[in-house]
Phi, psi and omega in degrees: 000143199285178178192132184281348191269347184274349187315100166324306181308347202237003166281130186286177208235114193300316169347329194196056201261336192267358201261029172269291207271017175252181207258139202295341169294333194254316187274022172255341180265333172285307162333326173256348179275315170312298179285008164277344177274357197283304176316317188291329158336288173293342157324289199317319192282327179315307200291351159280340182259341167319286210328300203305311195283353162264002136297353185258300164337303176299312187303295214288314180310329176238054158072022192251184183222149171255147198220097190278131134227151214231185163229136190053242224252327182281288219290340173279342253207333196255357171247341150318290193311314179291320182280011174269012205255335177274324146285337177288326191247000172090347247233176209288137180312336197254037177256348169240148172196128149325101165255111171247143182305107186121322191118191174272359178283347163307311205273351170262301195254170161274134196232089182298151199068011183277349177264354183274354170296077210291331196294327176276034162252325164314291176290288191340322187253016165250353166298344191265000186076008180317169200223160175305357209237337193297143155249126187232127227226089198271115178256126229212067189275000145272328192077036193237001206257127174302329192304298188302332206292303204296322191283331181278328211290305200279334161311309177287358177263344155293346182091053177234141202294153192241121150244161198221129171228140191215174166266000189259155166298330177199102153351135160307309181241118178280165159217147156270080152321112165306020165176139191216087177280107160252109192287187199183033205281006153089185173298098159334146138245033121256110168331092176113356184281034166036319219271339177286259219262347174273323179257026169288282194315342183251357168280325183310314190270013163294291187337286210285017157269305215281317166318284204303328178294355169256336194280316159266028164250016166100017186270033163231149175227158197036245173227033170252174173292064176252013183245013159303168163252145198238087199218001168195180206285313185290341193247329150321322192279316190293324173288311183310320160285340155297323152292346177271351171241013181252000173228359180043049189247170146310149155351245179327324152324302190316300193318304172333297194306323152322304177284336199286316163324350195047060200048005175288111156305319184290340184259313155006282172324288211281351192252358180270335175280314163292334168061025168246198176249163188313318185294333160311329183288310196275349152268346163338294225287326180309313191307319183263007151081045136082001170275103207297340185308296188306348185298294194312332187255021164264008182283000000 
């Protein structure tokens, strides 16, 4: 018979079986002595989280979406994520999206029993209109929430890529997922407490789907941010200095260029290089499938 105590996430962790009597300074070095293994977790897990981002890749190319749903502390960490992908990247809100269990009154308070409900992972996720072309990327870091187990389940009966990210060597409840990143990240150190060293690790391998999957659809150039929006004073300012320094103009020059550009760094760039007009610029850049590198390197 299955038992959530067989969990690694849910064992207790000798590291910090003492640690109501130590001195605050002392619960901060096992805590951070803790979180230094997290990263390393996630090392392991790369050749699984590549597969997802080329399932991720694939969606977006053909007009599909990727859709994190989760419970608590994953279903927040998974609509964080998705909703920072339109500014930082330009790029249209549904191609990343948040489902969490309970709703949006979840993501302030808790809303207990809400992952133990399987038929509402179902409907949640049929409101979002999934489609057979979709990925959806259920996150579990016990693998205990039925909510998540039900919503991938219905996903593969529709045809849509599946990934399961759980933190255990083996989910509580299997789906045989086209892909199954498992982070491994051992015993909290508060028992059972998730919300730690499981959820360093599932904030860590979002970044790295939702990043790399932008990165290879062209909204990065080096490392800079040239496919930001341009929606407050700090990402104006970060654009205007990535164009003055990838054209090598002034502060102000940039800026002109910027506004003329309709705030698009990337055709900015390309009409100060090229020395052409916006309209000119935004077919550059349509032609090469919005990677600004391939414009540059016809200069």
């Amino acid at each position: 018979m299955k038992s959530r105590s067989n969990l690694t996430t849910e064992k207790q962790n000798p590291s910090s079986e003492l640690i109501d009597l130590k001195s605050t300074e002392e619960i901060l070095h096992i805590i951070n002595s803790e979180d230094e293994t997290v990263a390393h977790a996630v090392k392991k897990a790369i050749p699984q989280i590549s597969e997802t981002i080329s399932f991720c890749v694939s969606a977006i190319k053909n007009g599909n979406r990727i859709i994190y749903v989760g419970a608590g502390t994953s279903g927040r960490l998974g609509v964080l994520d998705a909703s920072e992908i339109p500014p930082t990247f330009s790029a249209p809100s549904e191609w990343f999206s948040g489902v969490i269990a309970g709703g949006e009154k979840a993501l302030r308070k808790s809303v207990e029993g809400a992952e133990d409900i399987p038929e509402n992972g179902i409907q949640d996720l049929k409101v979002t209109g999934i489609t057979n072309g979709d990925v959806i990327i259920g996150i579990s870091t016990s693998g205990a929430a039925v909510y998540v187990q039900s919503a991938l389940e219905y996903a593969q009966k529709i045809g849509a890529k599946t990934c399961y990210i759980t933190c255990n060597p083996e989910p509580f409840y299997h789906v045989p997922a086209d892909s199954i990143i498992k982070v491994e990240t051992g015993s909290e150190i508060i028992t059972g407490s998730t919300r730690m060293k499981a959820g360093t690790a599932t904030k860590m391998v979002l970044n790295m789907i939702s990043t790399t999957t932008m990165i290879k659809l062209g909204k990065v150039y080096g490392n800079l941010m040239v496919d930001l929006m341009v929606v407050n004073e700090k990402l104006m300012d970060r654009g205007i200095r990535i164009i003055s320094k990838l054209t090598n103009t002034d502060y102000k020059f940039a800026h002109q260029k910027l506004i003329e550009a309709d705030k698009s760094v990337k055709k900015a760039i390309i009409m100060i290089k090229k020395n052409c007009t916006l309209d000119q610029a935004e077919l550059m850049l349509e032609t090469a499938e919005g990677f600004l590198g391939r414009v540059l390197k016809e200069s």
